[in-house]
Gaussian input, Z-matrix of N, CA and C with variables (Angstrom, degrees):
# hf/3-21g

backbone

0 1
 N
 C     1     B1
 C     2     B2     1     A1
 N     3     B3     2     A2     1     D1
 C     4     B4     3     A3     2     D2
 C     5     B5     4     A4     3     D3
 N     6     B6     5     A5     4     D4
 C     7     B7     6     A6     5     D5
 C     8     B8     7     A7     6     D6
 N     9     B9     8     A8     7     D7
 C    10    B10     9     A9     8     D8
 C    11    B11    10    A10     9     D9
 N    12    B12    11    A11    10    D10
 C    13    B13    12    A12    11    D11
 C    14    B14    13    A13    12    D12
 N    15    B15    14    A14    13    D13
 C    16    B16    15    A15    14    D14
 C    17    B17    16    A16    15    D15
 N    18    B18    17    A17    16    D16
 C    19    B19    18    A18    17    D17
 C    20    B20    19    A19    18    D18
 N    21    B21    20    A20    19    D19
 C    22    B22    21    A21    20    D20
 C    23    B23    22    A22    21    D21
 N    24    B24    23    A23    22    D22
 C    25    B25    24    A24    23    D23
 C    26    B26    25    A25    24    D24
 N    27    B27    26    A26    25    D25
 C    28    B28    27    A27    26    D26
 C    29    B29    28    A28    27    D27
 N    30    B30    29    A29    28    D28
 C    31    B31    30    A30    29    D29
 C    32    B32    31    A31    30    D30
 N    33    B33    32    A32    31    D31
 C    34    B34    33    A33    32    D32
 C    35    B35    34    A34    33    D33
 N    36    B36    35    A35    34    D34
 C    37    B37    36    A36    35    D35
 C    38    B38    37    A37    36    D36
 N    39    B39    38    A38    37    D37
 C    40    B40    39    A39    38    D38
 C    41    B41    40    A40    39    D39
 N    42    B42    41    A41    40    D40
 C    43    B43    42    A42    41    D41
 C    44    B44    43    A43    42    D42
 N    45    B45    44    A44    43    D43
 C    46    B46    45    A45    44    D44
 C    47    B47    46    A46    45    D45
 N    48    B48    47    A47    46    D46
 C    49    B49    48    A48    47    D47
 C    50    B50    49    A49    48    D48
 N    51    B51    50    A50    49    D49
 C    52    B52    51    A51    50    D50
 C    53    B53    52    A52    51    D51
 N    54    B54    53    A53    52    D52
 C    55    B55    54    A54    53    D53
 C    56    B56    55    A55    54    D54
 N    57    B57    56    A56    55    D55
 C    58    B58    57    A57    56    D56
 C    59    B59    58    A58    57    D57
 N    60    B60    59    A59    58    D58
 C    61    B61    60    A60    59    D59
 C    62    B62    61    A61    60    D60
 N    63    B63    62    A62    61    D61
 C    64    B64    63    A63    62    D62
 C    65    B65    64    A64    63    D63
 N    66    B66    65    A65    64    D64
 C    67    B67    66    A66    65    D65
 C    68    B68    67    A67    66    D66
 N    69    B69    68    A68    67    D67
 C    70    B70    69    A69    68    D68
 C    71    B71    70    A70    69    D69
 N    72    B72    71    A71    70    D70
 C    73    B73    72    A72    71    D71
 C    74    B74    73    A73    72    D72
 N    75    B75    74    A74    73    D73
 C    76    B76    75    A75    74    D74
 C    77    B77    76    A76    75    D75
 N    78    B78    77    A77    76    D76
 C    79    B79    78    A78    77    D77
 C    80    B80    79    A79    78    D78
 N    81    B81    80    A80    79    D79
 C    82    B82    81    A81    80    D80
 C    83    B83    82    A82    81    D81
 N    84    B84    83    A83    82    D82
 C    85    B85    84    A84    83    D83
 C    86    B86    85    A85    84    D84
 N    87    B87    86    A86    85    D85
 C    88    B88    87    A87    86    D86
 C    89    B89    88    A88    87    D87
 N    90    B90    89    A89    88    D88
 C    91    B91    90    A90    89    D89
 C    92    B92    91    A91    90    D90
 N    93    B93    92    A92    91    D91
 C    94    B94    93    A93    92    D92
 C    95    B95    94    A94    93    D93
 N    96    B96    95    A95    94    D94
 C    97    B97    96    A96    95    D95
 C    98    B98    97    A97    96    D96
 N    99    B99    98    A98    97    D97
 C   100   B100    99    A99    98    D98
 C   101   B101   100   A100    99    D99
 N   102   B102   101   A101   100   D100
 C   103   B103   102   A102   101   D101
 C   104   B104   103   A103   102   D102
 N   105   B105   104   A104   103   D103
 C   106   B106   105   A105   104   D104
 C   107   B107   106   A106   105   D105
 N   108   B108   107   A107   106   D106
 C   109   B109   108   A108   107   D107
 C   110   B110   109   A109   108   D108
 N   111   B111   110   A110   109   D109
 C   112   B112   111   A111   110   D110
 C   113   B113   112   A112   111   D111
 N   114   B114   113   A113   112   D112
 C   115   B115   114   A114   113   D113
 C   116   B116   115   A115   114   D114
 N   117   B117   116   A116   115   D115
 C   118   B118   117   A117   116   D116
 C   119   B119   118   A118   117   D117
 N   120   B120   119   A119   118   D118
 C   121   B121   120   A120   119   D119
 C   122   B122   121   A121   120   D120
 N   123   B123   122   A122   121   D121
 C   124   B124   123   A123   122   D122
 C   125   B125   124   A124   123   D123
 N   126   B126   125   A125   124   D124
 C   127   B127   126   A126   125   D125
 C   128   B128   127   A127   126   D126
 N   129   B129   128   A128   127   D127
 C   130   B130   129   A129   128   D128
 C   131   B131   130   A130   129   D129
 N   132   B132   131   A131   130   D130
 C   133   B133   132   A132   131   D131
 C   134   B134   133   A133   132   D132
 N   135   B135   134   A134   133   D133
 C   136   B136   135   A135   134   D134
 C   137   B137   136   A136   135   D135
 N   138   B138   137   A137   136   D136
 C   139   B139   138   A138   137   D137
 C   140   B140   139   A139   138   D138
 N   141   B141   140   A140   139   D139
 C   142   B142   141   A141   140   D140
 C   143   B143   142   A142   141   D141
 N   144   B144   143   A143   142   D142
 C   145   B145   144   A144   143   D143
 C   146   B146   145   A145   144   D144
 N   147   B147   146   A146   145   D145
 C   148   B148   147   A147   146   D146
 C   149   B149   148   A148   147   D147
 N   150   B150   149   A149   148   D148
 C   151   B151   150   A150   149   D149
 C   152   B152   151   A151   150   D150
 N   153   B153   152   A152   151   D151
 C   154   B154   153   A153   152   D152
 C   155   B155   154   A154   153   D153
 N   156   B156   155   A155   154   D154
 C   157   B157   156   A156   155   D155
 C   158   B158   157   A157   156   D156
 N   159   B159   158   A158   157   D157
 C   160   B160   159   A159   158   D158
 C   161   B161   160   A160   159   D159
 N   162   B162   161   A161   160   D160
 C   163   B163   162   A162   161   D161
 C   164   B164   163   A163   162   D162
 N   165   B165   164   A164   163   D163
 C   166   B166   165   A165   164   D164
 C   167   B167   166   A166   165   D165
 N   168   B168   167   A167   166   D166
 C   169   B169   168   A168   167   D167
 C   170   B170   169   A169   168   D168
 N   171   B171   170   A170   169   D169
 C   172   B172   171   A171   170   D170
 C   173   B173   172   A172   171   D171
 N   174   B174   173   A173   172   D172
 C   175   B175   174   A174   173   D173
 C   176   B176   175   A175   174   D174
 N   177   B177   176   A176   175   D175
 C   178   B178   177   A177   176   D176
 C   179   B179   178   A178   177   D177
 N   180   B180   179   A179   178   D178
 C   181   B181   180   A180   179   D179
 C   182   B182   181   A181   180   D180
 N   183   B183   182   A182   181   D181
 C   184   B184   183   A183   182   D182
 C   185   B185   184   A184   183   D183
 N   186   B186   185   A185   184   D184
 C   187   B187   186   A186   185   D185
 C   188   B188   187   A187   186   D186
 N   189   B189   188   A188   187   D187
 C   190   B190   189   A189   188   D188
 C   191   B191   190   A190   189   D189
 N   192   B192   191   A191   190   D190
 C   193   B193   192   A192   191   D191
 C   194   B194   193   A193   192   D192
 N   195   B195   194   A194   193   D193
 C   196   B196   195   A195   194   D194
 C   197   B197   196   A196   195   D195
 N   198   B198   197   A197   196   D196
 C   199   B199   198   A198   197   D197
 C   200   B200   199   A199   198   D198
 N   201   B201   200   A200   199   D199
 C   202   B202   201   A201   200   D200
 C   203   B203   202   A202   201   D201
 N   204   B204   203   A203   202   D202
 C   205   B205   204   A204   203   D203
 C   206   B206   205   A205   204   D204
 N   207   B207   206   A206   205   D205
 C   208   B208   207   A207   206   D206
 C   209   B209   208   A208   207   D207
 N   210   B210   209   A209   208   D208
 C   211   B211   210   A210   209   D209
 C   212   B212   211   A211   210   D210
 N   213   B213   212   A212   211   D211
 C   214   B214   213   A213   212   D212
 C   215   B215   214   A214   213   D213
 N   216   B216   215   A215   214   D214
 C   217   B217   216   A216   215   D215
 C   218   B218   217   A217   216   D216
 N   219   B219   218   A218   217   D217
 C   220   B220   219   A219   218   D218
 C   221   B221   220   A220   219   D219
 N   222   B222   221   A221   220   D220
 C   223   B223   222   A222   221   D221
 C   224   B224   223   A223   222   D222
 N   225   B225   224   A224   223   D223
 C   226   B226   225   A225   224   D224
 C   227   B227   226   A226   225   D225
 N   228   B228   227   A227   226   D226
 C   229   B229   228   A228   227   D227
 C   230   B230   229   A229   228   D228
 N   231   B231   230   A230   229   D229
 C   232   B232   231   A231   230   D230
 C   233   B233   232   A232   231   D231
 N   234   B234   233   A233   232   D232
 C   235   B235   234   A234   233   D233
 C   236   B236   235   A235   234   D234

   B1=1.4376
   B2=1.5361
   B3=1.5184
   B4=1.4618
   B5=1.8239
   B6=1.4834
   B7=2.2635
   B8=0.9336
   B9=1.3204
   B10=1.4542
   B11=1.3832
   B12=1.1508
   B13=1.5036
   B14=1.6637
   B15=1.2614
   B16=1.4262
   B17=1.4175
   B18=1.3490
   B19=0.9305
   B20=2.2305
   B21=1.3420
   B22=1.3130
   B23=1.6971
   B24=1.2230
   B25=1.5575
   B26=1.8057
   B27=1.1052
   B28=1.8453
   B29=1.8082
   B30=1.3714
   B31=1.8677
   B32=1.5312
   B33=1.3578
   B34=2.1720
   B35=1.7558
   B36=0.8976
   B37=1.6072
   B38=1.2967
   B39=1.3450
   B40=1.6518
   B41=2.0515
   B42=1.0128
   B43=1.7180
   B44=1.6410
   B45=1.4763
   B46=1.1851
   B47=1.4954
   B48=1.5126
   B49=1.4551
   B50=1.5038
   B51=1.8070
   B52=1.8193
   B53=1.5946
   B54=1.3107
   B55=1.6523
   B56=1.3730
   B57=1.4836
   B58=1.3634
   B59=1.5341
   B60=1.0945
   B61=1.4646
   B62=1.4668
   B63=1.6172
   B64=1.2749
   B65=1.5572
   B66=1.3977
   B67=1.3087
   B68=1.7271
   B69=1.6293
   B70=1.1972
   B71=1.4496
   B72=1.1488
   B73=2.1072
   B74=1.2879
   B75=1.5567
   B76=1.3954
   B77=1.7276
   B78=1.5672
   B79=1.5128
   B80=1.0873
   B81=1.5998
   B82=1.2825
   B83=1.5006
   B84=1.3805
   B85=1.6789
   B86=1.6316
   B87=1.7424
   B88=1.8521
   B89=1.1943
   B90=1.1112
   B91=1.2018
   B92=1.7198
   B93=1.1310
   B94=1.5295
   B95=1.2579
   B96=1.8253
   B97=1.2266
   B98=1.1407
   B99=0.9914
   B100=1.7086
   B101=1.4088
   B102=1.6300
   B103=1.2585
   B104=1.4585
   B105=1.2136
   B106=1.4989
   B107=1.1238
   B108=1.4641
   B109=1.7700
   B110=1.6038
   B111=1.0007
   B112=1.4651
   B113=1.9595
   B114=1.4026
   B115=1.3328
   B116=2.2416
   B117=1.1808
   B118=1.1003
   B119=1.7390
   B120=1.1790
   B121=1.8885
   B122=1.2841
   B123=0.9932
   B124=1.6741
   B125=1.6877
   B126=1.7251
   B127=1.5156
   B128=1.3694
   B129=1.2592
   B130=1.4291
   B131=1.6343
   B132=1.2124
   B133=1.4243
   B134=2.0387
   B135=1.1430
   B136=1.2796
   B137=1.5579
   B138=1.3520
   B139=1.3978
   B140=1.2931
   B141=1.3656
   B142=1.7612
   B143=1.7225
   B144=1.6196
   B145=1.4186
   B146=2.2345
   B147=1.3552
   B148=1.8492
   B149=2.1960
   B150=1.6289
   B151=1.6614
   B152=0.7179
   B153=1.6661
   B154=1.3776
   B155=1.2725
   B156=1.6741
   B157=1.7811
   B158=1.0002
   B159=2.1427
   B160=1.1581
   B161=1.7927
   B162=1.2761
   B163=1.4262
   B164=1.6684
   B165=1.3450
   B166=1.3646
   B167=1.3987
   B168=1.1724
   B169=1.5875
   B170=1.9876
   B171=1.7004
   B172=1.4324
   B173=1.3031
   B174=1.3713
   B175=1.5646
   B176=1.3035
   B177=0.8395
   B178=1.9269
   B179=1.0061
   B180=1.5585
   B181=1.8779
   B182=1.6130
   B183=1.3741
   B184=1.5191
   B185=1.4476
   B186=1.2653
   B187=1.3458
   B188=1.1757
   B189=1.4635
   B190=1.5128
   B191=2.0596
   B192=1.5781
   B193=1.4404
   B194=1.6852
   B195=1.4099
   B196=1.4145
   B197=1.6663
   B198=1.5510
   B199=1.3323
   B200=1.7969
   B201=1.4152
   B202=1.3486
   B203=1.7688
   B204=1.3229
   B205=1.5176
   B206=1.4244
   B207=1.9696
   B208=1.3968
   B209=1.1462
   B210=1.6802
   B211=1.6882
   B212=1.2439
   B213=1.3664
   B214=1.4567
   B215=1.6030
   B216=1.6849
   B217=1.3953
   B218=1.5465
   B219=1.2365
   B220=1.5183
   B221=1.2232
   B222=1.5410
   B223=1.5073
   B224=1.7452
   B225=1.5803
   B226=1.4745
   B227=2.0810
   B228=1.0657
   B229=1.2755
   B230=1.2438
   B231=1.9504
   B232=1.5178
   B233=1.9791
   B234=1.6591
   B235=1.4656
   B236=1.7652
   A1=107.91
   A2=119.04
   A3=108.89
   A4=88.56
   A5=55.46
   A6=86.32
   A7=117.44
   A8=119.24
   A9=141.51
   A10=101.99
   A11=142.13
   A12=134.74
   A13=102.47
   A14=116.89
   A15=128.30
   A16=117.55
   A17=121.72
   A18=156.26
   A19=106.97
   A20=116.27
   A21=94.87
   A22=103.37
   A23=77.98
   A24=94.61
   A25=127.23
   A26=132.76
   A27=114.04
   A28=105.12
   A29=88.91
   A30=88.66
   A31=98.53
   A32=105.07
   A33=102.99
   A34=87.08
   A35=129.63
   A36=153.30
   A37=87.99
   A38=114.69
   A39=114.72
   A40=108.06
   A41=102.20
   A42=104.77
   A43=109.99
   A44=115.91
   A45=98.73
   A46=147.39
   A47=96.30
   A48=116.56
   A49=111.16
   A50=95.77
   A51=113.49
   A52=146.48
   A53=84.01
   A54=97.87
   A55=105.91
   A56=114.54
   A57=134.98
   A58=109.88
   A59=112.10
   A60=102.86
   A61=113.38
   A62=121.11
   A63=110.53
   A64=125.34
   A65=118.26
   A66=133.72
   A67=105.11
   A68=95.68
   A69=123.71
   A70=96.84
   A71=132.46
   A72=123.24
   A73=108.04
   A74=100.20
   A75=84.18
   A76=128.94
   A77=106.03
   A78=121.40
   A79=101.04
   A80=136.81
   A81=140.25
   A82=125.27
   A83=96.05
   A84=111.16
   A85=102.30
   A86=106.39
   A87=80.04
   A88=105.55
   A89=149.05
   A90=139.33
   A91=119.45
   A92=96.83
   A93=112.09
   A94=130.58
   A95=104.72
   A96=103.01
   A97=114.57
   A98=141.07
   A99=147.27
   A100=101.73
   A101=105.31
   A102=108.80
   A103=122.48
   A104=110.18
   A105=101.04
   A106=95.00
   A107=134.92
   A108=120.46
   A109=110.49
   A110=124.27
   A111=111.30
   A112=109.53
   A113=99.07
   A114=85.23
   A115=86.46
   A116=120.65
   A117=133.82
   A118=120.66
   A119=91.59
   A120=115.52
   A121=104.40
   A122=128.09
   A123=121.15
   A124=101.73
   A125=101.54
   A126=97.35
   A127=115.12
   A128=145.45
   A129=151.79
   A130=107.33
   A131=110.08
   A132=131.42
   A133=95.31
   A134=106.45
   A135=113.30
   A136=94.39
   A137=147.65
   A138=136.52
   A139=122.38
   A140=101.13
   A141=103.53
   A142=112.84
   A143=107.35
   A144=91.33
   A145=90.01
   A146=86.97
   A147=98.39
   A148=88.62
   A149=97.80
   A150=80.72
   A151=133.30
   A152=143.74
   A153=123.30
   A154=135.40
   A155=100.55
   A156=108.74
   A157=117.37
   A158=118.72
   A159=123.07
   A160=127.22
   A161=94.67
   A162=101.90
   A163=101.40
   A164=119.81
   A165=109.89
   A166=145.70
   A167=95.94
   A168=114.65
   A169=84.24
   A170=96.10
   A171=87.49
   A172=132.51
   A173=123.77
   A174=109.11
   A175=96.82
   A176=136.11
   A177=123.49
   A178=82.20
   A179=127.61
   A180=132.29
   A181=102.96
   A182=116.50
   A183=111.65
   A184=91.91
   A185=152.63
   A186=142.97
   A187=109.74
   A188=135.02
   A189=135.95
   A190=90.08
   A191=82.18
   A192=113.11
   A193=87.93
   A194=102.84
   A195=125.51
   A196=114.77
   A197=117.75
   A198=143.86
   A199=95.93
   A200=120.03
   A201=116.00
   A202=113.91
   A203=109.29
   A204=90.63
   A205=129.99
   A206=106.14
   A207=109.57
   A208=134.92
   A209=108.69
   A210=108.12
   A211=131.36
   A212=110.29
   A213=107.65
   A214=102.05
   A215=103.97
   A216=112.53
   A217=128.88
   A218=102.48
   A219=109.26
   A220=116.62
   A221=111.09
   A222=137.45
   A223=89.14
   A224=124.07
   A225=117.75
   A226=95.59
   A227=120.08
   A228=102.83
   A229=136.42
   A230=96.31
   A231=121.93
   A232=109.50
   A233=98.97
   A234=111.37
   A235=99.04
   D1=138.84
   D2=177.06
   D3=-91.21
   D4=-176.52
   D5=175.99
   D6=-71.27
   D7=141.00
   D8=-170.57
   D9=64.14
   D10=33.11
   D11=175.37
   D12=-121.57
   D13=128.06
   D14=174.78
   D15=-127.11
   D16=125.48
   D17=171.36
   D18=-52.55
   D19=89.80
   D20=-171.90
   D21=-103.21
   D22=134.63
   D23=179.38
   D24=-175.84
   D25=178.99
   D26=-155.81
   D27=70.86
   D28=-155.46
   D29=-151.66
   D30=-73.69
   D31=-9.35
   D32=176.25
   D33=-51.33
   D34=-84.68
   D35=-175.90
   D36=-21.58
   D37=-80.63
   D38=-154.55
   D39=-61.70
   D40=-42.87
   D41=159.95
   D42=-34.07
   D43=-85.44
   D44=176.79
   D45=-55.81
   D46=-3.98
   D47=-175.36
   D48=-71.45
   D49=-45.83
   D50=147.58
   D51=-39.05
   D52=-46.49
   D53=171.05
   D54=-56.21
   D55=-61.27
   D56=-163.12
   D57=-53.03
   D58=-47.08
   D59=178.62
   D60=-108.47
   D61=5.02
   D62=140.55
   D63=-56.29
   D64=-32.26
   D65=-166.59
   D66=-63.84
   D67=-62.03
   D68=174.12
   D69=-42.50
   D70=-128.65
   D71=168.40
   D72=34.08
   D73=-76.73
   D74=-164.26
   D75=-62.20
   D76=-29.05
   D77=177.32
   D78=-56.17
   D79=-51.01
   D80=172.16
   D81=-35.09
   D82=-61.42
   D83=174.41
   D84=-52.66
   D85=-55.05
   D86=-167.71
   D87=-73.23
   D88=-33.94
   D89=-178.60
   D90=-51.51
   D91=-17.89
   D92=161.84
   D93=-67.89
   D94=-62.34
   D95=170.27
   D96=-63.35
   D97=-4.28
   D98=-170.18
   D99=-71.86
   D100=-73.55
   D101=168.48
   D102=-37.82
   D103=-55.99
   D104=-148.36
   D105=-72.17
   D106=-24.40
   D107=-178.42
   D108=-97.23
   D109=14.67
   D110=-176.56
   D111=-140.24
   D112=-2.26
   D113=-166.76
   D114=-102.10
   D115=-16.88
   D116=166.49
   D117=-51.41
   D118=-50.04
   D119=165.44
   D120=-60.75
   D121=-33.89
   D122=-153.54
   D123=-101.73
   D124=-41.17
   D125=170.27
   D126=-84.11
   D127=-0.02
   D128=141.71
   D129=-37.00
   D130=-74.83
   D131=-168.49
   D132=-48.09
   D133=-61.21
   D134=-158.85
   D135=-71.52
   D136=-22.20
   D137=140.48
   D138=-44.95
   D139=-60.76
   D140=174.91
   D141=-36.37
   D142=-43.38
   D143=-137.18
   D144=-97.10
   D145=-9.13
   D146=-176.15
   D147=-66.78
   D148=-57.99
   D149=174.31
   D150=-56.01
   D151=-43.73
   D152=144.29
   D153=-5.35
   D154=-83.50
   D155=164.10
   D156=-12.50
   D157=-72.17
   D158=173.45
   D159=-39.42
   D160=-51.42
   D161=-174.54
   D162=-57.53
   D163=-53.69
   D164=167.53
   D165=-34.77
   D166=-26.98
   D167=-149.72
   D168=-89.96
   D169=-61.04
   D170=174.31
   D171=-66.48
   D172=-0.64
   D173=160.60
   D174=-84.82
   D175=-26.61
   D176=-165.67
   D177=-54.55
   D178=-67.85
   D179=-135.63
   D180=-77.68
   D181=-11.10
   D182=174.30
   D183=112.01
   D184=-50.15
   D185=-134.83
   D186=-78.88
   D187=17.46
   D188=156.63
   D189=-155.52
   D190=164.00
   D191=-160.96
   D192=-101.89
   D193=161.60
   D194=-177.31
   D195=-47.98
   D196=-38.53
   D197=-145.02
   D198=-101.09
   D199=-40.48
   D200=166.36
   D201=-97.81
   D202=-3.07
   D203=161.41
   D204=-105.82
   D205=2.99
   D206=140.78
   D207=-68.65
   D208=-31.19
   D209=168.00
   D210=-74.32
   D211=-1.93
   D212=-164.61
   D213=-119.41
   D214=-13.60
   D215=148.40
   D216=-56.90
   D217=-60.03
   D218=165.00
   D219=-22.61
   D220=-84.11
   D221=-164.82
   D222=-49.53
   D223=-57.79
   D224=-161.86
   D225=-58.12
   D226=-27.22
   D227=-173.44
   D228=-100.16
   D229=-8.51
   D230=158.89
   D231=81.27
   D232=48.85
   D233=-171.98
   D234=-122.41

């Protein structure tokens, strides 16, 4: 080995071996919580807004009257 060159290895090594997949964990976790609170919101919304659609679709076609597709508007928008 020349000079100034070191060989790393023993718990120097295993330390960073630690860091590394401490690091790793943690990226995991937020990426978790990420998911779990935002991808829930997003498929909420996109139900909400498909019932609507629906509700729309059937007043166009006639199969409810003016008077239940304000009420059932309401209720879909929670007023």
């Amino acid at each position: 080995m020349r000079r100034g060159e070191e060989v790393v290895e023993g718990p120097v090594f295993f330390g960073g071996f630690i860091f590394l997949i401490l690091w790793f964990v943690l990226f995991c976790a937020a990426a978790g919580l990420v998911a779990y609170f935002i991808i829930p919101a997003i498929v909420q919304k996109v139900r909400h807004d498909s019932a609507l659609v629906t509700l729309e679709q059937r007043f166009a076609r006639g199969e409810i009257d003016s008077e239940e597709f304000k009420k059932r508007r309401q209720e879909l928008l929670g007023r």
